[in-house]
C-alpha positions as CSV (number, residue, x, y, z in Angstrom):
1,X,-198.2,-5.0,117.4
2,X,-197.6,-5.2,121.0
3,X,-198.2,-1.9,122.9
4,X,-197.1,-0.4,126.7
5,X,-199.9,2.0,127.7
6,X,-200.0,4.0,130.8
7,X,-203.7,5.5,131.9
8,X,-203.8,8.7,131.4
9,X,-206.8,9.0,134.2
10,X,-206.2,9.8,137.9
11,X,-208.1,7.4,140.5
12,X,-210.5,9.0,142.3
13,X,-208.6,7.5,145.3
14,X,-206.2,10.1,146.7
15,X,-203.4,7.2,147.4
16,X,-203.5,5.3,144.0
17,X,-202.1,7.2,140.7
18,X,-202.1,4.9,137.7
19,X,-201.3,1.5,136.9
20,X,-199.6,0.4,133.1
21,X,-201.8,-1.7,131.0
22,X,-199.5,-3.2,128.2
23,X,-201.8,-4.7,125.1
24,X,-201.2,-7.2,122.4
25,X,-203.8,-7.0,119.8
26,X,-202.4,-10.0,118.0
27,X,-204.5,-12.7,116.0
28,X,-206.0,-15.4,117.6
29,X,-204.4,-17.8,115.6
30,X,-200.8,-16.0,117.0
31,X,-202.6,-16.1,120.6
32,X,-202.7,-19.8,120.6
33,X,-199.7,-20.2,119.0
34,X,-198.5,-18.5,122.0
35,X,-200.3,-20.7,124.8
36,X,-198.6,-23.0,125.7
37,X,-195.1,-20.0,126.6
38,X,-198.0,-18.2,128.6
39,X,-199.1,-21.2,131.0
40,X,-195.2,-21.6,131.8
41,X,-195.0,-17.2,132.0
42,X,-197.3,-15.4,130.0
43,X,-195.5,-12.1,130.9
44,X,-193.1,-12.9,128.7
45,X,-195.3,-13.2,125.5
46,X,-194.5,-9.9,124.2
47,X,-190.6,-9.5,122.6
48,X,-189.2,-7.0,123.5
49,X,-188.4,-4.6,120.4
50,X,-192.2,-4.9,119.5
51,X,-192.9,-2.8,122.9
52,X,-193.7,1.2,122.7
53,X,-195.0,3.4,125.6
54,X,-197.7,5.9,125.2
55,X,-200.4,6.8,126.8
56,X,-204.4,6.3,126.4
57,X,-207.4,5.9,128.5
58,X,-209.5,3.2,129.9
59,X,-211.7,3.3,127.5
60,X,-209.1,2.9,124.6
61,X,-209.4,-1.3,125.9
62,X,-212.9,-1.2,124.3
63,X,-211.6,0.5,120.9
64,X,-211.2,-2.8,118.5
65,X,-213.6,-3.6,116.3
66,X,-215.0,-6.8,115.4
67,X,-218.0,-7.7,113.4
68,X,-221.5,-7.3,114.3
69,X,-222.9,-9.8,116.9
70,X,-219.7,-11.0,117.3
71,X,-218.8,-11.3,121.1
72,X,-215.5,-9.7,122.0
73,X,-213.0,-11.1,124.8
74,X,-210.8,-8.4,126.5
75,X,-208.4,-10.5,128.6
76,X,-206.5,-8.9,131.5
77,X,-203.4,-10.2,132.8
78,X,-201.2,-9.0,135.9
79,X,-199.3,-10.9,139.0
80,X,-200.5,-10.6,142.3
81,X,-201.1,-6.9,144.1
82,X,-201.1,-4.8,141.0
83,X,-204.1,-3.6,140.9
84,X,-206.8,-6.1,139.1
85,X,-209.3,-6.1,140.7
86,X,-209.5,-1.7,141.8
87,X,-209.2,-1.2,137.8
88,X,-212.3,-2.7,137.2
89,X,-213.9,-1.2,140.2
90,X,-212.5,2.2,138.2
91,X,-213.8,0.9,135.1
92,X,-217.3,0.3,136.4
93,X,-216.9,3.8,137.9
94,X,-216.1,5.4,134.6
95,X,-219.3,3.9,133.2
96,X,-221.5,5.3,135.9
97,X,-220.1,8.8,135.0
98,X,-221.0,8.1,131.2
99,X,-217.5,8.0,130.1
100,X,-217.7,4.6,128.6
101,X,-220.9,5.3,126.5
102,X,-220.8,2.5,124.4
103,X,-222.4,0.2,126.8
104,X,-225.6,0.7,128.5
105,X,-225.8,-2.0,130.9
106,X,-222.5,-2.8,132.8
107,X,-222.5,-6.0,135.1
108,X,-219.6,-6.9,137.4
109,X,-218.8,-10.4,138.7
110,X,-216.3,-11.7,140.8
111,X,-215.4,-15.1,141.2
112,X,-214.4,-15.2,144.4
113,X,-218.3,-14.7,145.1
114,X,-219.1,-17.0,142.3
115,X,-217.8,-20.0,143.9
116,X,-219.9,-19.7,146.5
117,X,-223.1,-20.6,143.7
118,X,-223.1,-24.1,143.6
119,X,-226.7,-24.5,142.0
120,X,-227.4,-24.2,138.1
121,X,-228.6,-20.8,136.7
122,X,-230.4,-19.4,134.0
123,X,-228.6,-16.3,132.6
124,X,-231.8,-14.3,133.4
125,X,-231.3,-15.6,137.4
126,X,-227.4,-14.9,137.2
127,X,-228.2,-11.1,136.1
128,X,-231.2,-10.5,138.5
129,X,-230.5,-12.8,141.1
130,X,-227.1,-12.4,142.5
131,X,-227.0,-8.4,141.7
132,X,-230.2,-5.9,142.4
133,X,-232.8,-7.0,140.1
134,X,-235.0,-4.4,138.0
135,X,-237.6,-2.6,140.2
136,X,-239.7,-2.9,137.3
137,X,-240.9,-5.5,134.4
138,X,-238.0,-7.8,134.9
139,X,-239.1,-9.4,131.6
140,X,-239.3,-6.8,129.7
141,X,-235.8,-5.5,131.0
142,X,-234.2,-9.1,130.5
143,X,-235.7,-9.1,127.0
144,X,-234.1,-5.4,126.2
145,X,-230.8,-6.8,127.3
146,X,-231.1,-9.5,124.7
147,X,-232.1,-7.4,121.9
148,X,-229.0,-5.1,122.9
149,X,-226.1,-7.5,123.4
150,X,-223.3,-5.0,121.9
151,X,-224.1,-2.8,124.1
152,X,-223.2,-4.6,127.3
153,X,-220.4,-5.4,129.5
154,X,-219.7,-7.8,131.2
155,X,-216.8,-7.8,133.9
156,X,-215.6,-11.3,135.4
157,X,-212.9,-10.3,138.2
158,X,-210.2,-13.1,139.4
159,X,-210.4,-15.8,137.1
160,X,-207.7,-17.3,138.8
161,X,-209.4,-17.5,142.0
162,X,-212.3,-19.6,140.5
163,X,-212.4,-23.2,142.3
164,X,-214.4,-24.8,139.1
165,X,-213.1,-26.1,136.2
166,X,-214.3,-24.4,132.6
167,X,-213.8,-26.0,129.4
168,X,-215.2,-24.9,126.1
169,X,-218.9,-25.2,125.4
170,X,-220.1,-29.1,124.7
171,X,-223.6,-27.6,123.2
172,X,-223.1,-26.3,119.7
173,X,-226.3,-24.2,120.2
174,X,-229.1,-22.8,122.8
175,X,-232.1,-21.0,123.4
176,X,-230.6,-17.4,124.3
177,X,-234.3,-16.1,125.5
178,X,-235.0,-19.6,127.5
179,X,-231.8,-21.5,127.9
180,X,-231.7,-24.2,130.3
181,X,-230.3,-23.6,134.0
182,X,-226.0,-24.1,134.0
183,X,-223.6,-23.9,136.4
184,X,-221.2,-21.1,136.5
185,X,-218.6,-22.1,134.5
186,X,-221.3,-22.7,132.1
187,X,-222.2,-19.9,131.9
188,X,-219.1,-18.3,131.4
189,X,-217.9,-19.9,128.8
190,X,-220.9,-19.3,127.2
191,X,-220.8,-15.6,127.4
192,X,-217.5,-16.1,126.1
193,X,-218.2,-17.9,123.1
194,X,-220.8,-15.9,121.9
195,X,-223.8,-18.8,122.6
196,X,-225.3,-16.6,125.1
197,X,-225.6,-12.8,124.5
198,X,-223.8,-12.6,121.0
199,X,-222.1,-9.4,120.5
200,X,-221.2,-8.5,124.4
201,X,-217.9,-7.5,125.5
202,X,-216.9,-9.4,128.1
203,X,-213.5,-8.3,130.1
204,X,-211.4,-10.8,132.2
205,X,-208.9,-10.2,135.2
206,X,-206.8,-13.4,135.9
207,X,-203.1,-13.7,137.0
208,X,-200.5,-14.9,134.3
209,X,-199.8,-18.6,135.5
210,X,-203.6,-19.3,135.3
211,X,-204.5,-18.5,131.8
212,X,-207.0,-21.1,130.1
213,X,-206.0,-22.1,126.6
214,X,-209.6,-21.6,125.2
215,X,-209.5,-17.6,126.6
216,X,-206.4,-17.0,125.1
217,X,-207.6,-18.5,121.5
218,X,-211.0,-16.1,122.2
219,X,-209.4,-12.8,123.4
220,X,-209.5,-10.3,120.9
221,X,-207.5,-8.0,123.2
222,X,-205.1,-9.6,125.7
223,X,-203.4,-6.7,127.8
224,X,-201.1,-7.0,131.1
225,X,-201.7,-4.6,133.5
226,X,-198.0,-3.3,135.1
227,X,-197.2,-2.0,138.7
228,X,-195.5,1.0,139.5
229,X,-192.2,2.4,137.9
230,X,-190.1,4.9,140.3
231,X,-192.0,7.5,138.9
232,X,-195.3,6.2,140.1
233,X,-194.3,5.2,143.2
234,X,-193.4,8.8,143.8
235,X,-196.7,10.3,142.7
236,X,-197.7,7.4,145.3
237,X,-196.0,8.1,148.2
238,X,-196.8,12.6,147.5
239,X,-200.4,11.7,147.5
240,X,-200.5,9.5,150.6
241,X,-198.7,11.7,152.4
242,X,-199.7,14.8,150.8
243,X,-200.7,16.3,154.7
244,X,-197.9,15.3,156.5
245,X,-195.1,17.6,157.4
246,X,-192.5,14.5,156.9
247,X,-193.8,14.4,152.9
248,X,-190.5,15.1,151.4
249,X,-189.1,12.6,154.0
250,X,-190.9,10.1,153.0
251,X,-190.4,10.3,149.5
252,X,-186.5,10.9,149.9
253,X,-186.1,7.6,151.8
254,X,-188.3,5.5,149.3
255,X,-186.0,7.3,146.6
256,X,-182.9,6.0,148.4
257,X,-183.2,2.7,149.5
258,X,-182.9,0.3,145.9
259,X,-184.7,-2.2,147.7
260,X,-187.5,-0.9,149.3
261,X,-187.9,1.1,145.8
262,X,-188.2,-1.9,144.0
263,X,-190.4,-3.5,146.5
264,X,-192.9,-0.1,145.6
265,X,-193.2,-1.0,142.5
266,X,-195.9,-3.3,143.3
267,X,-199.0,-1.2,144.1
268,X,-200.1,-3.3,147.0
269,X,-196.4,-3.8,148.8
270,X,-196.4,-0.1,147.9
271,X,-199.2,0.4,150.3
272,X,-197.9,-1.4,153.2
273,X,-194.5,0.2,152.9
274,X,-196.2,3.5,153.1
275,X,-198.5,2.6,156.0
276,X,-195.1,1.2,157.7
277,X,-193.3,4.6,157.1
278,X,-196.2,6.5,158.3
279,X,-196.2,4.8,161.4
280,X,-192.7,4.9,162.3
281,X,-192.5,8.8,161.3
282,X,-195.2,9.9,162.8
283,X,-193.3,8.5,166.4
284,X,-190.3,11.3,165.2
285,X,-188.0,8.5,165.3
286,X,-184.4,10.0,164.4
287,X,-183.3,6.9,162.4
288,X,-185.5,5.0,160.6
289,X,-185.4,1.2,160.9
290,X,-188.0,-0.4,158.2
291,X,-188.0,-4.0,157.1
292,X,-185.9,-5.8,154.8
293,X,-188.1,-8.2,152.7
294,X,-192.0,-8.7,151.9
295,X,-192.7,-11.2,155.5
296,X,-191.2,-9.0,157.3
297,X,-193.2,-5.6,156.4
298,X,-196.3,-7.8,156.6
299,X,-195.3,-8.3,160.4
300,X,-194.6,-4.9,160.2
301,X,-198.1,-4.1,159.3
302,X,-199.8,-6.6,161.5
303,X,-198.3,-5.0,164.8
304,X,-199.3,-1.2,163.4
305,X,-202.7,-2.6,162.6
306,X,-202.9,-3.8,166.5
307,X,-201.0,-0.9,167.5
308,X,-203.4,1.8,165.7
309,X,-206.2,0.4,168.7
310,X,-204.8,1.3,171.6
311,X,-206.4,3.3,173.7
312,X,-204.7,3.2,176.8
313,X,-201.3,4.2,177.3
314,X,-198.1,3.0,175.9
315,X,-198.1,-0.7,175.6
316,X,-195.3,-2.9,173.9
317,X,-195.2,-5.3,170.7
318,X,-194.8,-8.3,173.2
319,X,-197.7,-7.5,175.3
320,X,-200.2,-6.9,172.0
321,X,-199.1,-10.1,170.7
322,X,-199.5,-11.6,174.2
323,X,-203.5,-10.0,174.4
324,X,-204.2,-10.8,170.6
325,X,-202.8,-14.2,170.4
326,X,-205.7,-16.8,170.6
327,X,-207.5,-14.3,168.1
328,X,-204.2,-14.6,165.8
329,X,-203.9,-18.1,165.9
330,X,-207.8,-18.3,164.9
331,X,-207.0,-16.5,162.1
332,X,-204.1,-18.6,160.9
333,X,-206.5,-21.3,161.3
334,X,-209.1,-19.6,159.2
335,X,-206.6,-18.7,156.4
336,X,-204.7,-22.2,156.2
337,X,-208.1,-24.3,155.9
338,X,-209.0,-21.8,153.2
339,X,-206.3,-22.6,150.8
340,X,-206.3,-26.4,151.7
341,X,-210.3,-26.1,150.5
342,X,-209.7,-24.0,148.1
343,X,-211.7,-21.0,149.7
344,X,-211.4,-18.0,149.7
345,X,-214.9,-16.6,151.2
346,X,-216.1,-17.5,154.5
347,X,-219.7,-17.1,156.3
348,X,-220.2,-16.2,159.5
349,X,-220.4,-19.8,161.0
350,X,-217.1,-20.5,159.4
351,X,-215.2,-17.8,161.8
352,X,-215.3,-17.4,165.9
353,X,-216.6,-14.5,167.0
354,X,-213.4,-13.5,168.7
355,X,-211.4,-13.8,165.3
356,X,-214.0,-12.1,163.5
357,X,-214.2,-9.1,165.5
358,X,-210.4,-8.8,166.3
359,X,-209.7,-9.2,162.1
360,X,-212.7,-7.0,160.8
361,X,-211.8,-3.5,163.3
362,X,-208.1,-3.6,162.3
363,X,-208.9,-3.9,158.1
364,X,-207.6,-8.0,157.8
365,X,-211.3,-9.1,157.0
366,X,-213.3,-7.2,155.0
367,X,-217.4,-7.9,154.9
368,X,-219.9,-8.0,152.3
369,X,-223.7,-9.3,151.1
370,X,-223.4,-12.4,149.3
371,X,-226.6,-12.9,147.1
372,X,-227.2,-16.9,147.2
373,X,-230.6,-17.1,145.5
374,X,-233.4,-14.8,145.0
375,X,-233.8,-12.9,148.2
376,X,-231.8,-15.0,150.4
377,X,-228.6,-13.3,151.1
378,X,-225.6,-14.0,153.9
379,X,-222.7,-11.9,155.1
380,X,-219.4,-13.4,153.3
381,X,-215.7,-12.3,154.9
382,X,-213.0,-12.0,152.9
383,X,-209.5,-11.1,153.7
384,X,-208.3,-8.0,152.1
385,X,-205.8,-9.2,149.8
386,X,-204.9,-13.4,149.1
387,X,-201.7,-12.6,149.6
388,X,-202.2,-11.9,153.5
389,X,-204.5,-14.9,153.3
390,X,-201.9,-16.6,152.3
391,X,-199.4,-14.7,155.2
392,X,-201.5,-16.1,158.2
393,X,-201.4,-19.7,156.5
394,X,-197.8,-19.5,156.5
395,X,-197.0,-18.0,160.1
396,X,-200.2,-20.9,161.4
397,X,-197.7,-23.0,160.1
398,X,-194.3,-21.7,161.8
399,X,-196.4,-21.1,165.2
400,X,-198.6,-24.4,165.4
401,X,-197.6,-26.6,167.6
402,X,-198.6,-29.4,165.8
403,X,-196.8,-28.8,163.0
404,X,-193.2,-30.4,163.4
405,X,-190.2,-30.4,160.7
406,X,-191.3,-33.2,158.5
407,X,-195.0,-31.8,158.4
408,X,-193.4,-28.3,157.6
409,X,-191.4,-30.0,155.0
410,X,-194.5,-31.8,153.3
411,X,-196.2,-28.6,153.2
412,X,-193.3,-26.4,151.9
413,X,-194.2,-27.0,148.3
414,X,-193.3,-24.7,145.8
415,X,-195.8,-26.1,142.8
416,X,-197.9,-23.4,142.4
417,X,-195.0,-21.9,140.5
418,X,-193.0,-24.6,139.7
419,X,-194.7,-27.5,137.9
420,X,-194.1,-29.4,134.9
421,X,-196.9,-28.4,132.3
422,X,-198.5,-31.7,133.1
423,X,-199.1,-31.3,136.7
424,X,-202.0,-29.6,138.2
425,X,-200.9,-26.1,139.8
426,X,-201.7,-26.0,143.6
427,X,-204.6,-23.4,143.9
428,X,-204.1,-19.8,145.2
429,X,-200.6,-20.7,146.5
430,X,-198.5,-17.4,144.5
431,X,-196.7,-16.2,147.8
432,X,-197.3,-19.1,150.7
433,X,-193.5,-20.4,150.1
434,X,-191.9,-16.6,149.8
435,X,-193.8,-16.1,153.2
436,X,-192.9,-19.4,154.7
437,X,-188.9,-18.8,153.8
438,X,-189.6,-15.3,155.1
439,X,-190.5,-16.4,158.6
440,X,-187.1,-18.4,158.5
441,X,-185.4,-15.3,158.8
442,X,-183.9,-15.2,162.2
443,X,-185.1,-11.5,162.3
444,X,-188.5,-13.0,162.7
445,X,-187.3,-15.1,165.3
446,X,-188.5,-13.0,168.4
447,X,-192.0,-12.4,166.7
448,X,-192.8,-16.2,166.6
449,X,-191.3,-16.8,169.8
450,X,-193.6,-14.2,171.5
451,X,-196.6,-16.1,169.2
452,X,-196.0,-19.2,170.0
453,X,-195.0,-19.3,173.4
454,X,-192.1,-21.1,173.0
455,X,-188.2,-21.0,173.0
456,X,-186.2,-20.1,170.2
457,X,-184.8,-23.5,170.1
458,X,-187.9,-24.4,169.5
459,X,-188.6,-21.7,166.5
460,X,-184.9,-22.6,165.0
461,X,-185.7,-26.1,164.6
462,X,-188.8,-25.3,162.6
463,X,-186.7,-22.2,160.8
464,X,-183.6,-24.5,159.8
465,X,-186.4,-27.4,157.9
466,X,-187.1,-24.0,155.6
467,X,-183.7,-23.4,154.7
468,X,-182.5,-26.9,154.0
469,X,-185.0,-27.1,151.7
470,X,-184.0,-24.4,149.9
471,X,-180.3,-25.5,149.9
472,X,-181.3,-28.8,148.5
473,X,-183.4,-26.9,145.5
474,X,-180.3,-25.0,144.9
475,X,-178.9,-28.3,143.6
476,X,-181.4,-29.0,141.0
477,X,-181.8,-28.3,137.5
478,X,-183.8,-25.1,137.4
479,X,-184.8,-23.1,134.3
480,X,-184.8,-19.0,134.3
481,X,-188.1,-18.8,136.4
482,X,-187.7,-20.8,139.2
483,X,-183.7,-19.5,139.3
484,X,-185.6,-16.2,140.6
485,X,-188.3,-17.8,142.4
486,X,-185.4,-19.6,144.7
487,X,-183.9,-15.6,144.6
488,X,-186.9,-14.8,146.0
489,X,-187.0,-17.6,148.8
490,X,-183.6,-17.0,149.6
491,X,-183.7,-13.4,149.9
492,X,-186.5,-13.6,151.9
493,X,-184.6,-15.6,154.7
494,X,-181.9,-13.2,155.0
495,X,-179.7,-15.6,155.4
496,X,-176.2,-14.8,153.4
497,X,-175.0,-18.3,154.5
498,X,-177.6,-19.6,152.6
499,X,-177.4,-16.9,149.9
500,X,-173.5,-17.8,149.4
501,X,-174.6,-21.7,149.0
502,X,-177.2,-20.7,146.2
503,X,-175.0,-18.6,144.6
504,X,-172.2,-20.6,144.3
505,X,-174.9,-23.9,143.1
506,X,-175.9,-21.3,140.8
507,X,-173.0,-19.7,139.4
508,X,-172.9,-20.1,135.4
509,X,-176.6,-21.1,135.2
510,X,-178.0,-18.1,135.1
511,X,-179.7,-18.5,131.6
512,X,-183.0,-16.5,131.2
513,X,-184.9,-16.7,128.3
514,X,-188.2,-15.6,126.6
515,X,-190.0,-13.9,130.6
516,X,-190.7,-10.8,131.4
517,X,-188.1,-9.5,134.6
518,X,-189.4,-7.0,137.2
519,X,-186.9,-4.6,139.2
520,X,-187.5,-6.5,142.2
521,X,-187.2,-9.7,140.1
522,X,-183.7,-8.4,139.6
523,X,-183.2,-7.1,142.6
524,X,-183.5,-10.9,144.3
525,X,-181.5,-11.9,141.7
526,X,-178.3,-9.3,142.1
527,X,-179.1,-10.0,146.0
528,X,-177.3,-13.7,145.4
529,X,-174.7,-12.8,143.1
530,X,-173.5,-10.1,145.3
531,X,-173.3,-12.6,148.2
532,X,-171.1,-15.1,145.8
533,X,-167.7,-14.7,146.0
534,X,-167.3,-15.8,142.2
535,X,-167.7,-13.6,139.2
536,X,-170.7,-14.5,137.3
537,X,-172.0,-14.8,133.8
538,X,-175.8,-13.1,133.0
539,X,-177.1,-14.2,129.9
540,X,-180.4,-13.0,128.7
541,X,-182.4,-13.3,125.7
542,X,-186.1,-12.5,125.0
543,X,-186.9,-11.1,128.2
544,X,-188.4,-7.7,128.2
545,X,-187.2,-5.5,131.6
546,X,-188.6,-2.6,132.3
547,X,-185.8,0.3,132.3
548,X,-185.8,0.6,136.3
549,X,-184.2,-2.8,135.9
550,X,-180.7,-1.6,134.6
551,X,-180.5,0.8,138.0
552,X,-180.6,-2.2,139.7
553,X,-178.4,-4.5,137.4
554,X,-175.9,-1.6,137.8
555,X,-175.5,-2.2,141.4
556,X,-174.6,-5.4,140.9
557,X,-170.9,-5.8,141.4
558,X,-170.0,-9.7,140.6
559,X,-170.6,-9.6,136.5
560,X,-168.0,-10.7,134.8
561,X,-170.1,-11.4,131.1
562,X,-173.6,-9.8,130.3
563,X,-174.7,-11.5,126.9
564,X,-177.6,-10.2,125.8
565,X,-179.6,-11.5,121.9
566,X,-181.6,-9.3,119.5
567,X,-179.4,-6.3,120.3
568,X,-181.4,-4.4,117.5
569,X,-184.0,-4.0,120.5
570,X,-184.2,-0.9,122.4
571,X,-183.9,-3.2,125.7
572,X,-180.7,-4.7,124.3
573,X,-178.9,-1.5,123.6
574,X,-179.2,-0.4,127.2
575,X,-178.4,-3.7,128.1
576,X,-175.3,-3.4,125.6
577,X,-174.3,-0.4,126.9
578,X,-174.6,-1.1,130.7
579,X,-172.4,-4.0,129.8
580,X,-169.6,-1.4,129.0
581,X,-169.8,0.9,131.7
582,X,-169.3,-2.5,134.2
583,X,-166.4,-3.3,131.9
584,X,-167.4,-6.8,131.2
């Protein structure tokens, strides 16, 4: 039975209300039936008459019971900004209060970190080694630890960021007190699997399109955590700005504006969009002028970030740019040779001084201890989020001089979401190609101009090898994902040239079957068939929508046939009904 839950528990953060975890608690043998439909979108595992929405606690993840010593697998699934990786900060907080009292020992990992371990560890080393050790008896703690396995949790953030490769345990059995040093993904697997520490829980972030076969045949609980519904990104927007005369405002012109409404309902756009609105109304502008798409609030964000340091009198966007550029373009450097090594965490000798300074005083890098071994420790950098890792790759690309139209076209690759099942997926590449047909919007034409130190000639030629790309993808066969993904793309240019070309390559293909659709999913996709000049044909079966999707759908004036299957579903009978009141 496939639930929807919504936390009942506040963060202790004043800008972040709850997140929705939805759980399946199905078999594992109806888990790997279901693998292979998750690698190509496991969002839309769960049908959508088998969903319900109630509300429980974090501690209700940890309520199913297996048998003793048997290890259980709590796997967590969400796309990119919706909150991963602060839930288990929460959960690890809730433990330290003694609201999960089922486990005495709590131990956090993220792999991000992890991939910086490239020598083999003892599970003994991995616990006391990389985190604080005991200040007492480390034997005697390590060997309490083993004799209470059920009572520990273990917490492995970002699978999907992990550069290894992990594979089912070769070794039938081990040692559990003296096992042999392994590497990481050893001992992961192994934790998993119940051949080291039978009887733990272990919990698991990772992002949909990542999902290992052998996890999903292991999890006895596989749950997706949800973003924000318009609710939620009210509560949102009244905490953050809860002591700012402009409150009501604020919250009216989220409430108002479709797009920038869906955009919320993704925690971490919903953060930038707040910080942009802050900005702008705290300079009592009269109208309001916020960006259109996801690159563009990013930009947004970048100049408010530079902005928020001055000091000295009133100094314009051009000039900022102008003072900060080398330090930029360091940090486009930084973030591009990350994803083409697959890394995410960079010492100190891997980052100028200039960049490093300039990044970590406006929040873009944040900093942190990295344990390596025993008491040798370095400072690792991060940036804040992948996804603006994976902005500053994008705009190093549009600004480097180096980088022509046939380069730009050899890197525009749109694999990490669009592969064949029997093709490796490009690592940590979820937004690159959103951001990279972002910066071809000719609104974004002045900013790389001013970057680059070049003409717009210049910038449209680089600009123009984007969006002939995405007319010749337009062309292709595409299945129901990667008909929004090109939504996406194409909505991000702004272009409605382009967006008339799509639509009209488009028009009667608009199949979707058997994946979970977001608001702003829909959003990108009524975007394109607004800009057709044809009427068009929806036709959707299995794909669960949250019911902020039908606000959207409603605005969508070019439907002339909505088919939807499985009309005995809740889904479908708003669906149904939405059909009628369009008159199709």
């Amino acid at each position: 039975m496939d639930c929807v839950y919504r936390s009942g528990e506040k963060s202790t953060s004043e800008h972040k209300p709850p997140n929705r975890v939805r759980t399946n608690k199905e078999s594992s043998s109806r888990l790997k039936e279901r693998a292979d439909k998750a690698k190509e979108d496991s969002s839309g595992m769960q049908e959508a008459e088998e969903c319900v929405d109630t509300a429980v606690k974090i501690s209700d993840l940890f309520e199913s019971v297996v048998s003793p010593g048997t290890t259980r697998v709590i796997l967590l699934f969400g796309k990119p900004g919706m909150g991963k990786t602060m839930l288990m900060h929460r959960i690890c907080q809730k433990w330290a209060e003694g609201a999960l009292h089922q486990f005495l020992f709590t131990f956090l990992f993220e792999f991000r970190q992890l991939n910086l371990i490239s020598r083999k560890l003892t599970l003994k080393e991995l616990l006391f080694d990389l985190l604080l050790p005991p200040e007492d008896s480390p034997d005697a703690v390590f060997q309490h630890l083993l004799e209470n396995a059920q009572h520990m949790l273990f917490i492995f953030d970002g699978l999907d960021e992990f550069v290894g490769t992990i594979d089912c345990p070769s070794s039938p059995c081990m040692n559990p007190v003296f096992p042999d040093p392994m590497s990481i993904s050893e001992l992961f697997a192994n934790l998993c699997f119940g051949k080291l520490l039978p009887g733990c829980t272990v919990l698991i972030t990772c992002r949909p399109k990542k999902l290992p076969d052998f996890l999903l045949s292991r999890a006895e609980v596989l749950a997706e955590i949800w973003g924000f519904d318009h609710e939620r990104v009210e509560e949102y927007a009244s905490h953050y700005f809860h002591q700012y005369s402009f409150k009501d405002q604020a919250i009216a012109h989220l409430k108002t504006n479709s797009k920038l409404l869906s955009m919320c309902f993704i925690p971490a756009l919903c953060y930038i969009v707040c910080v942009c609105l802050e900005y702008l109304l705290m300079k009592h502008l009269v109208k309001l002028e916020l960006p259109q798409t996801m690159t563009q609030f990013y930009i947004k964000m970048l100049l408010i970030f530079i902005s928020k340091q001055q000091t000295e009198g009133s100094v314009t966007e051009s000039m900022q740019l102008s003072y900060h550029r080398m330090a930029i373009f360091g940090l486009c450097d930084l973030a591009l040779k990350g994803l083409e090594e697959k890394k995410i965490v960079f010492y100190v000798d891997d980052i100028p001084e200039h960049v490093k300074e300039f990044a970590s005083l406006r929040g873009l890098l944040t900093a942190f201890e990295v344990k390596v071994s025993g008491s040798l420790s370095e400072a690792g950098y991060t940036f804040v989020h992948l996804s603006l890792q994976e902005f500053f790759a994008a705009l190093g690309l549009m600004i480097n001089h180096a980088v022509d139209r046939n380069c730009l076209k050899k890197k525009f690759s749109l694999k990490s979401k669009w592969t064949f099942k029997n093709e490796a997926r490009t690592e940590f590449l979820e937004n690159f190609h959103l951001f990279l047909s972002g910066l071809s919007s000719k609104e974004c034409r002045t900013f790389l101009t001013l970057l680059a130190e070049q003409n717009q000639a210049w910038v449209r030629d680089k600009q123009a090898a984007i969006l002939l790309s995405l007319r010749k993808l337009a062309a292709t066969n595409l299945t129901g994902p990667k008909i929004i993904e090109l939504c996406h793309c194409t909505y991000e240019t702004q272009d409605l040239e382009l967006a008339q070309h799509v639509g009209s390559q488009l028009n009667f293909k608009y199949e979707f079957r058997n994946f979970r659709l977001t608001p702003l999913d829909v959003s990108a996709l009524v975007f394109i068939i607004n800009c057709g000049q044809d009427l068009t044909h929806l036709d959707f079966a299995g794909c669960p929508m949250e019911l902020d999707c039908l606000a959207v759908l409603a605005s969508c004036k070019n439907i002339e046939h909505l088919r939807v299957i499985k009309e005995n579903s809740f889904l479908g009978f708003w669906l149904v009904s939405l059909a009628h009141m369009l008159r199709v």
